[in-house]
N, C-alpha and C positions, 0 to 999 in steps of 0.2 A: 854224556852221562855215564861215567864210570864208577863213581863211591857207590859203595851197598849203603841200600835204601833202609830205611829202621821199620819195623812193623806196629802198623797203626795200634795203639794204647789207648783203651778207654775206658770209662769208670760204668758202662754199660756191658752188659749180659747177655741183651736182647733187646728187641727193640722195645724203642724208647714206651716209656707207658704212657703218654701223653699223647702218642699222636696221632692217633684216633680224633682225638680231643681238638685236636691245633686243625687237621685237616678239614672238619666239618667246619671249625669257625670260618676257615675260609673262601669254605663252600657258601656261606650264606653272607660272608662282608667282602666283594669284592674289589681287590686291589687296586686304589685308582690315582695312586701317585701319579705326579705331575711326567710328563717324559721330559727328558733334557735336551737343550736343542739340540746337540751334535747329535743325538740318538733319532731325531726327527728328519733331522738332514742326511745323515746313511741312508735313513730309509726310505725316504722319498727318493734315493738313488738307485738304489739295490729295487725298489717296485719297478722304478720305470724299465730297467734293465731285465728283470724276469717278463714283466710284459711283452718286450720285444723281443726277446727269445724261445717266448713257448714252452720253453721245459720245465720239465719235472721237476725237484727242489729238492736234495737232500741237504738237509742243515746240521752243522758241526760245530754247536754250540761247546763254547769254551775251548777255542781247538788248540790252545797252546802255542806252540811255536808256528803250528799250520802244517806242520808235517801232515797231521792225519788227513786233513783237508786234503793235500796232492796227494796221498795213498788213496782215497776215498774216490779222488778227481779219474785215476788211472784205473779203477775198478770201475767206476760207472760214467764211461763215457757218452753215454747221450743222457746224462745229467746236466743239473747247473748246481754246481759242489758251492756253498756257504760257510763258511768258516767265521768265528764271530770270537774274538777275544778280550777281554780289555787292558791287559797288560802288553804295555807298548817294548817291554825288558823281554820279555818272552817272543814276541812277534818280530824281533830285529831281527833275527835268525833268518827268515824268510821273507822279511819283508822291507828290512832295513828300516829308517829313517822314516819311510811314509807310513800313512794309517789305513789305505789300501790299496789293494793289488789285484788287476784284473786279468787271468791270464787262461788263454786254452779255456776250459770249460770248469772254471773255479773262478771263485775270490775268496781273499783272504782280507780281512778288515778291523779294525781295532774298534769296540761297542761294547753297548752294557746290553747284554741279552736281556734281562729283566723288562728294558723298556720294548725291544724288538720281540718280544715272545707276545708280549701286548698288541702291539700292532701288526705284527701276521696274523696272530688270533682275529683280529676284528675284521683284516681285509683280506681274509680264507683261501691266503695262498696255497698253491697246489704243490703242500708238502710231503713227497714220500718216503722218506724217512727223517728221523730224526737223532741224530748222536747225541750221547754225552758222553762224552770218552775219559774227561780232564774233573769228575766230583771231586773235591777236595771232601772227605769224611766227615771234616768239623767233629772231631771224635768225643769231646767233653760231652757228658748228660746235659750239662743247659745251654747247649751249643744247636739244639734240633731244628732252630728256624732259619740257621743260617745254612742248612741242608736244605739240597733242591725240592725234597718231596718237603719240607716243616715251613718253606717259605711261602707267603700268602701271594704266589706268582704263581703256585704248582697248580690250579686247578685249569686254568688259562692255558700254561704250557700243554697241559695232560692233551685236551679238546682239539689243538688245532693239527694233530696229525695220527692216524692209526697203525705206525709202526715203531716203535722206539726204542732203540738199545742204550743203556747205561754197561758202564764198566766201572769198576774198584777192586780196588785190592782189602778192602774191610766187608766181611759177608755181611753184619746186620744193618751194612746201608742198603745193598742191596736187597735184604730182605722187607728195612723198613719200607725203602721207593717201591718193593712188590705190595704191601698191604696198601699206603697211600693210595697207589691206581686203585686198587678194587673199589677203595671206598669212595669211587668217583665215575668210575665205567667196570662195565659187565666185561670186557674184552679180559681176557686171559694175558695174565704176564707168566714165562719159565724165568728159573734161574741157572746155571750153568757155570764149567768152567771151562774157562779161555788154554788152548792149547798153546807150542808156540807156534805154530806154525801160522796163528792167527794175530801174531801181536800186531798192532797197528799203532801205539804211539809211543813216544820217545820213554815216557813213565811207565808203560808197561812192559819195553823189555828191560827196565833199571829193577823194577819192580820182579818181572820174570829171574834175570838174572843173583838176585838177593833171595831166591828160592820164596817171596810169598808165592798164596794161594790168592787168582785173580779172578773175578765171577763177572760174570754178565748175565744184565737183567733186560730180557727182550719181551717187548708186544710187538707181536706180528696177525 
């Protein structure tokens, strides 16, 4: 990743004025789309495999190429690093041809988080943290549900772990995913910004390097 990156353009200000509005609806209609088999079939794999191993969970939802997943794997080794992406373009990089990779104290996996945030949620995997490192902005105003905190998944994701960092490089996503949480747990989120010395994926030193302003948004 060499080309300078463009800076996220939106026809917003601030956060969205809806989503107050969107996040309650989903507080009380909960998301019950069907899951997809392959999404059932990971996960009956990935369960039995954390059973057998004991550990800890940190999950690296949306992990792109899976780089962050092996920076994440060499930082927390008496982890079990998850990686979950679903673009198979992006995963070749690390993982070639197959759609998963078990290796050392990581996987790397090709899945729809949507349906796997659902069923860790239900079966109260012992997740210690949680990443989103890869938010795509969706920067348009009527683009808010396609945003991880505007999608009717967000209250489900929020619940099944008490530590969780989001990264972007666009402040009012990470401001809106700060209001989202409140209106759903009492747990404190900061916001912050990312130094380099802390980059961890491939978009965020493209991103670094094109001189944006990168934030992260942690509950700890």
């Amino acid at each position: 990743m060499t080309n300078k990156s463009s800076l996220v353009i939106s026809n917003q200000t601030d956060c969205h004025e809806h989503l107050e509005k969107v996040v309650k609806k989903h507080l009380v209609t909960p998301y019950l789309k069907p899951y997809h088999h392959f999404s059932e079939q990971l996960f009956e794999k990935l369960d039995k495999l954390q059973q057998k191993l004991m550990l800890s969970i940190i999950l690296d939802s949306g992990c792109g190429t899976g780089e962050s997943t092996i920076n994440l794997a060499q930082l927390y080794s008496d982890h079990l690093i998850i990686g979950i992406d679903q673009s198979a373009h992006r995963l070749k990089k690390t993982i070639g041809a197959q759609s998963y990779l078990h290796k050392d104290n990581y996987i790397i996996a090709r899945g729809d988080v949507i349906d796997l945030w659902r069923m860790i949620n239900k079966a109260k995997w012992n997740i210690d943290k949680h990443y989103l490192l890869y938010p795509n902005p969706w920067p348009k105003k009527d683009q808010l549900i396609r945003r991880w905190h505007g999608h009717p998944v967000f209250p489900q994701m929020i619940n099944f772990c008490k530590k969780i960092e989001l990264r972007t490089n666009w402040d009012i996503y990470a401001r809106e995913f700060k209001l989202a949480t409140s209106l759903i747990t009492e747990r404190k989120m900061t916001i912050n910004n990312i130094k380099q010395a802390e980059l961890t994926t491939p978009f965020e030193k493209k991103y670094f390097a094109s001189k944006h302003k990168l934030f992260r948004a942690i509950i700890n």
